[in-house]
N, C-alpha and C positions, 0 to 999 in steps of 0.2 A: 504494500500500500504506500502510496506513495504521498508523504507528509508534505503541510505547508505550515510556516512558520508565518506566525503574525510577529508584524513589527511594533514591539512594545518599548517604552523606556527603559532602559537598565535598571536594576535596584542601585540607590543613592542612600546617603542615611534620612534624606529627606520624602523618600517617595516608596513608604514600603506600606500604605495601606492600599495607593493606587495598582502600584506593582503586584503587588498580591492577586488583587482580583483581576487581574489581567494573565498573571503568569498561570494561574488557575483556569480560566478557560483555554490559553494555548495546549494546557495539559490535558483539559477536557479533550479540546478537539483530538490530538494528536494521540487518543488512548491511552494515557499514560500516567492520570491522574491519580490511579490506584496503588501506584510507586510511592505516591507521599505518603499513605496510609498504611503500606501493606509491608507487614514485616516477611524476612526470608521463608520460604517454605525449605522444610525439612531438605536433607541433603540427598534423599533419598525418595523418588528416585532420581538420576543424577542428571538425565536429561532435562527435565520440570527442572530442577536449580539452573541448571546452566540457562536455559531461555530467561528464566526468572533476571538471574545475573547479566543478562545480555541488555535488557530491558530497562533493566534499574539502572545502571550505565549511559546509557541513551536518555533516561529519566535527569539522572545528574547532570549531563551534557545540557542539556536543554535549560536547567537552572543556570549551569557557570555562564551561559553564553550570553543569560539577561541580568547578569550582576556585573557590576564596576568592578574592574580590575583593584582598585582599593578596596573593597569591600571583599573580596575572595580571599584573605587570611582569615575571617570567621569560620568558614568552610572547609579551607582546604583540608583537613583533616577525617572529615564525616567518612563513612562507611559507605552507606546509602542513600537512597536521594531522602527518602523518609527522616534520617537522621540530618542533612542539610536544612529541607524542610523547618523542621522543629526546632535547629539551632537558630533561622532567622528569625523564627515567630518569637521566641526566648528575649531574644538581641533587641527587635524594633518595634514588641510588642508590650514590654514589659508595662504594667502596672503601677510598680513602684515609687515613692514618693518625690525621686529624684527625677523619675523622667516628667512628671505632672508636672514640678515646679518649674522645669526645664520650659516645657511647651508652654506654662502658662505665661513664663516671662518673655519667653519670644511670640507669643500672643498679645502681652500686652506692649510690647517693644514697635508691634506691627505699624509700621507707617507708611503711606502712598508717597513716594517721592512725586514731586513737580516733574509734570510732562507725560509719567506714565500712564499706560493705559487703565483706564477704570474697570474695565472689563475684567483685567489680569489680577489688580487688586482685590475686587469685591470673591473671585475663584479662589485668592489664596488665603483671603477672611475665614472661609467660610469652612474651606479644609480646616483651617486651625479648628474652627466649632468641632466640624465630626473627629476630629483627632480626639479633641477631648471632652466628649462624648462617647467614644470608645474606651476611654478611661474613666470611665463615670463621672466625670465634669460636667453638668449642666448650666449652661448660660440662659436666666430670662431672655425672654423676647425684647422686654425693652431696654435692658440693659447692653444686648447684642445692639441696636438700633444705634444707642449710645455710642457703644464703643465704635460701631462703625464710622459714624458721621464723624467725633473726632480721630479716629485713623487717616482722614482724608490729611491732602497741605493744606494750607494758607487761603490759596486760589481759591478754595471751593468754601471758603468764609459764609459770602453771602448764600449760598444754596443750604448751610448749617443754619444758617439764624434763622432763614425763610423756614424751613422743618420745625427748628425749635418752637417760632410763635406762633405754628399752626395752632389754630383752635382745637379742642378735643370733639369729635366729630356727636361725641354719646351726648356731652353736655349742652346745656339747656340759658347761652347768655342774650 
């Protein structure tokens, strides 16, 4: 059968939730998403291991090949693709209260330079939200709102105030 490879972004230390769900359907399509899951079958009998072995190989290749050459000393050591698998979910997935504070300070750090695209900015806001959201961080609505409009520059002053002294649409003046 003859494989096609979708063009996805490499794993970065910043794109491993995008990555993921991308690397995960190329493995869907490509049959070989069972690799991340599926431990060795027995050695016996020996032909089953061998294809097994052939696969998971092919399974790993397909990993090194959408990861940053910086990022391949996490891995190079792994067995399996299963066992690469799991070391990057470990590495860019943690939980921990170092990676929260991390993202939340580079969440709050977040600023639109002058000249950039609006577009580019309000997509990488917003990742930060589902990042942490994945880490059980919930951001109100109106304080997202908030934090958005001041993340903008300078430039977009008056389109901030005009927001701010909207009238509240519920209220009754």
């Amino acid at each position: 059968m003859a494989e096609s490879q979708a063009r996805i972004e490499t794993l970065s230390k910043n794109n491993f939730e995008t990555w993921k769900l991308q690397m995960e359907d190329v493995l869907i399509k490509n049959d070989r998403f069972e690799y991340l899951s599926e431990v060795a079958p027995p050695p016996e009998p020996k032909e089953a291991y061998d294809s097994w072995k052939i696969e998971d190989s092919k399974t790993k290749a397909d990993l090194i090949l959408c990861i940053q050459p910086s990022e391949l000393k996490l891995v190079k050591n792994c067995l399996t693709a299963k066992d690469m698998w799991e070391k990057l979910e470990r590495t860019y997935q943690s939980k921990d209260p170092a990676r929260k504070a991390n993202l939340l300070k580079s969440f709050l750090q977040l600023k639109m330079e002058t000249g950039s695209d609006v577009r580019d900015h309000i997509r990488k806001f917003f990742e930060f939200i589902d990042k942490l959201q994945d880490l059980d961080i919930v951001i109100d609505e109106d304080l997202t709102s908030v934090m958005l409009l001041y993340s903008l520059p300078a430039n977009f002053e008056t389109f901030r105030v005009a927001i701010e002294s909207r009238d509240d649409p519920g209220s009754k003046t």
